[in-house]
N, C-alpha and C positions, 0 to 999 in steps of 0.2 A: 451538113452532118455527114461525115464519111460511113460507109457501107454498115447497113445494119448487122446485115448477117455475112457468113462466108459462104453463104447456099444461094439458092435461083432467087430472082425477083417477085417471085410470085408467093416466096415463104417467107420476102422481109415485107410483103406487101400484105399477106396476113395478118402477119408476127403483128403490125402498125396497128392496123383494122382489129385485130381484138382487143390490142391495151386501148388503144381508145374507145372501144365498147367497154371495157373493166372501167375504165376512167368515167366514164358518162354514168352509168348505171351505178356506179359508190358514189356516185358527186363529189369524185375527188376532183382540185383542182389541176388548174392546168402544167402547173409547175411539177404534179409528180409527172404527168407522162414526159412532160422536158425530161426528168434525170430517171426515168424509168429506161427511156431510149436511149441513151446517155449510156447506163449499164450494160443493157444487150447489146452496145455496140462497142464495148470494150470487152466484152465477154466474147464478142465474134460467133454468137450467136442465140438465139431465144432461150431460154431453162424458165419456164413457167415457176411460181412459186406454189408454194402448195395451196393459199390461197387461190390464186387465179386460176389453176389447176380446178380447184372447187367449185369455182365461179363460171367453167367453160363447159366441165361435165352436166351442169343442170340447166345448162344457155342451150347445149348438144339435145335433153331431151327435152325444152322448150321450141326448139328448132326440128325435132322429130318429125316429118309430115305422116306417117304412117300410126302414130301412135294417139289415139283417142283419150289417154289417161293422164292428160299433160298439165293437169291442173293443179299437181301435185309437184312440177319438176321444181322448184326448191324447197322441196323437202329430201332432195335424195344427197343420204351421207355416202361422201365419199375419204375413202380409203386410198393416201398415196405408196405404193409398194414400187417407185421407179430406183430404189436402190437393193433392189433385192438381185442378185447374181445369178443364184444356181437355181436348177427345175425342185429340187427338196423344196426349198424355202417358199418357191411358186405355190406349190402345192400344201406349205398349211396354212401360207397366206388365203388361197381359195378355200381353205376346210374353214378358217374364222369369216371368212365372208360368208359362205353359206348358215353357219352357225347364225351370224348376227343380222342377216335379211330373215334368217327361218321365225326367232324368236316367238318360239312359242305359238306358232300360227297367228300373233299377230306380225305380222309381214314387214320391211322395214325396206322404204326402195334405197338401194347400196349400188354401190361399183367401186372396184377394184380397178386401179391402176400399173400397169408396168412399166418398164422402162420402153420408149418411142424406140419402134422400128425393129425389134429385136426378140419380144417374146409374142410366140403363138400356141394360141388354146385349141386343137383338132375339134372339140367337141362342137356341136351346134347350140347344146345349152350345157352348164357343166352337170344341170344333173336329168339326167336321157335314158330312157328305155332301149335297152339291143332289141336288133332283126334279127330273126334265122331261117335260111332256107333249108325244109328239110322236104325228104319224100311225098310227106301227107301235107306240105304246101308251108307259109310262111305263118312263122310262128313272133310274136310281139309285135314292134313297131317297126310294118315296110321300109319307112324312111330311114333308119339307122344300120341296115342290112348292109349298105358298103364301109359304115366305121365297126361296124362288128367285127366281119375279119380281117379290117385291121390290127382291131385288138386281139384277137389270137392272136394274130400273126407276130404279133409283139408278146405274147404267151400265156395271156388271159383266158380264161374257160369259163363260160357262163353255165349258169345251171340250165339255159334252156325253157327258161315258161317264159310266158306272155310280158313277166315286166321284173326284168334284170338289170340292175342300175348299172350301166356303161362303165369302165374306168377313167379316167381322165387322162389325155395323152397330150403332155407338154411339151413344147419346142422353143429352145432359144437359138436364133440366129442358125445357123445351119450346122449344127450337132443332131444328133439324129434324136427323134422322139422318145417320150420317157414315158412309161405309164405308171399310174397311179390308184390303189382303186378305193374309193371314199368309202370310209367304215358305215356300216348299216347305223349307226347312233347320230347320223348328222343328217340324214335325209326324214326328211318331214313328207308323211306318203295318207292318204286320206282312201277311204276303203268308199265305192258308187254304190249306194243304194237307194231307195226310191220306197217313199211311205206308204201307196198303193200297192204296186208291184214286186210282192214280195222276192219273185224268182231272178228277178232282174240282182239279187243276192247274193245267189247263187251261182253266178258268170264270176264272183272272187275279181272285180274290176276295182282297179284304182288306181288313182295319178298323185304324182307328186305335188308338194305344195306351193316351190317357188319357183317362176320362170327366171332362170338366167340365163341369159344371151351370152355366147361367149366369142359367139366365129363374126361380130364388129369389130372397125376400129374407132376409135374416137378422133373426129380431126379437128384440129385448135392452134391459131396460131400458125399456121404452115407446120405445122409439128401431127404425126402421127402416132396414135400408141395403136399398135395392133394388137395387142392383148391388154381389153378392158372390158371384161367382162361386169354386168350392171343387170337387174333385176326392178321391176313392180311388185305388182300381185299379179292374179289373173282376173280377166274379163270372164266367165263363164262359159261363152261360147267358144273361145280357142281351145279347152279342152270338151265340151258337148257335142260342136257342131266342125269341128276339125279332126281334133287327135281322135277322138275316139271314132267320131262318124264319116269322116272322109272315106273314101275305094282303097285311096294308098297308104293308109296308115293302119287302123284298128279294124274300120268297112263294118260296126255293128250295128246298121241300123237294120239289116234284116232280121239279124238277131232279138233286137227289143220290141220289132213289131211282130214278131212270133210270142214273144212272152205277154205282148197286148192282146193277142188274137186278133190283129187286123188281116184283110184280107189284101196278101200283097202281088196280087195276079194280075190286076190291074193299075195305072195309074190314078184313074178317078178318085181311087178311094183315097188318096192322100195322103197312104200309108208311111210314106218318107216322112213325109210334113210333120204327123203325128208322134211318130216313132223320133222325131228329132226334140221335141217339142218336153217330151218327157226327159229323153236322154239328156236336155239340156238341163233340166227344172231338179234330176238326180242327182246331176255334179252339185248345184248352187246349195239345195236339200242338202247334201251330203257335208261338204266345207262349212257350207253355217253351224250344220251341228256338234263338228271338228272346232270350230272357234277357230279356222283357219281361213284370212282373209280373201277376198273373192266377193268381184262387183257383177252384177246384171247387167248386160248390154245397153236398159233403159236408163238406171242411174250413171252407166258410165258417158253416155250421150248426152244428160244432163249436164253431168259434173261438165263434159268437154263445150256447153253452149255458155257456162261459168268462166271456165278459160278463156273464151273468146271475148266475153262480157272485159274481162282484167283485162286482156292484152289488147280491148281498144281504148280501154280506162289509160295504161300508159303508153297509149301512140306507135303502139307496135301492130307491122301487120300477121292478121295470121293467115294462115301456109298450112295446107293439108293437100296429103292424097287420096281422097275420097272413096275412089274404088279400094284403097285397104281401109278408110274410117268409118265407112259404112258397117255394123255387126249382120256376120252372118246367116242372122235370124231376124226375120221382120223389121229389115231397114228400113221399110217405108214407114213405120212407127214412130221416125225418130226424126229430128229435125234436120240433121246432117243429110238424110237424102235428098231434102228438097232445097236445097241449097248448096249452090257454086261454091267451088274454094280451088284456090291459085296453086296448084305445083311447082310452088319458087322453091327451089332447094338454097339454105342457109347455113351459114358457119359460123360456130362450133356446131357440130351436128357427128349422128352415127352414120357408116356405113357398111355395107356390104363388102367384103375383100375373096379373093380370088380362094377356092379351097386348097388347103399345103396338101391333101392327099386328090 
């Protein structure tokens, strides 16, 4: 067979290794990968179909080691957008994705595709709380304080409270950034409060409803899309026991163990522990009565030992990284603490890419 691809060795040695995971897992025969490869090799190079495309994005969050919620990954609809050109078109593509994962607070896991190698999403998630440094010290989310003035600087003005939805700053290929800012009617935002604690009310606290990931690339096939932004739902703890309570982000827990009346002078008293404990039981409280989806770290730990149950049902191994699968609340609760699991990293899978700013 002469040269798969016109690229390195190691993207026609992909390119091989996922049609023949496509091929194995549809139990097609063996005569389609003959003239499957047959095509890419007259084409002089990979072009996934929108199928296979489908079929490597939810292989990607079956292959996720960080992600506890993987019991779900063929369920996630995907959206091909690799023929879209300009940053406009980027950006209503991403306004229908957020639309059609938000639905109505019941949650829909999505991802959005772009064209391989060429567009990139600045944001961390497309929909983000701004930072601000001011005199009287840091105002919303720490973490976003260096894309904040960015987006000034590109000519954005935030109002300046606690939780100011970011714009969206697009990049194709090396054109300079575009910004965008998502109309208040597409973001789905759930208001913290807590059945006991009435004051805890009164802090006007709350988070958005769907996480999506946007600063991954999805790799498949020797092929890279670096703008694939993809969403779940949320675990409860990434916003109880992180966004809101982490030092670098939100830092409330002295806040809600003052509206407890714990005494937080000492460590003895547990006051973190407690104060996190509610802060987390707030959010869950809160999206349940929103009817916007959102799992407990204990059924997401279930659901993830169901996962494991499948994926030895069909002969596959599974692959986690434990110090992110463990929830950051009462891991020892759960059966994933007390159990080994391999850090084999696999492909198709998400990664981490270098930040453009």
């Amino acid at each position: 067979m002469k040269p798969l691809y016109e690229q390195s060795e190691k993207q026609q040695k992909e390119a091989i290794e996922f049609l023949t995971l496509y091929k194995n897992e549809n139990a097609l025969p063996d005569r389609w990968l003959s003239n499957r490869l047959d095509e890419v090799s007259k084409d002089g190079a990979y072009n996934p179909t929108t199928e296979e495309l489908t079929f490597g994005a939810r292989v990607a969050w079956r292959n996720s080691n960080r992600c506890i919620g993987r019991l779900f990954w063929n369920s996630l609809q995907v959206f091909d957008e690799r023929h879209l050109q300009t940053e406009a078109d980027i950006y209503e593509a991403l306004l229908r994705h957020i639309k059609y994962a938000s639905n109505d607070g019941k949650i829909r896991p999505t991802i959005t595709i772009f064209k391989e190698n060429s567009v990139r999403i600045w944001n961390y998630q497309l929909i983000r709380y701004a930072g601000y440094e001011t005199a009287d010290g840091i105002i919303g989310d720490r973490d976003s304080i260096k894309l904040t003035k960015i987006c000034e600087q590109l000519g954005w003005k935030g109002k300046g409270t606690p939780f100011d939805i970011l714009p969206l700053v697009i990049q194709i290929d090396d054109r300079p950034p575009t910004l965008f800012e998502i109309p208040k009617k597409y973001v789905l935002e759930v208001a913290i409060r807590h059945p006991q604690y009435e004051k805890l009310s009164e802090l006007n606290l709350k988070w958005y409803g769907v996480p999506i990931v946007s600063n991954m690339k999805l790799s498949l096939g020797g092929i890279e899309f670096t703008g694939a932004p993809f969403n779940g739902w949320y675990m409860g703890t990434e916003i109880g026991a992180r966004n809101l309570a982490d030092v670098n982000r939100y830092n409330l827990l002295p806040t809600v163990a003052e509206i407890m009346g714990l005494d937080t002078k000492s460590n003895i008293t547990l006051w973190k522990d407690r104060a996190l404990v509610e802060l987390n039981f707030a959010v869950l409280y809160s999206f349940k009565e929103d009817g916007v989806s959102i799992v407990d770290h204990h059924t997401a730990a279930q659901q993830f030992k169901l996962f494991e149950q499948q994926e030895e049902e069909a002969n596959r191994k599974v692959t986690g990284n434990w110090a992110w699968l463990i929830p950051p609340v009462s891991p020892a609760t759960t059966h994933i603490f007390h159990k080994p699991i391999e850090n084999l990293i696999q492909k198709p899978n998400y990664f981490y890419q270098k930040s453009p700013y």
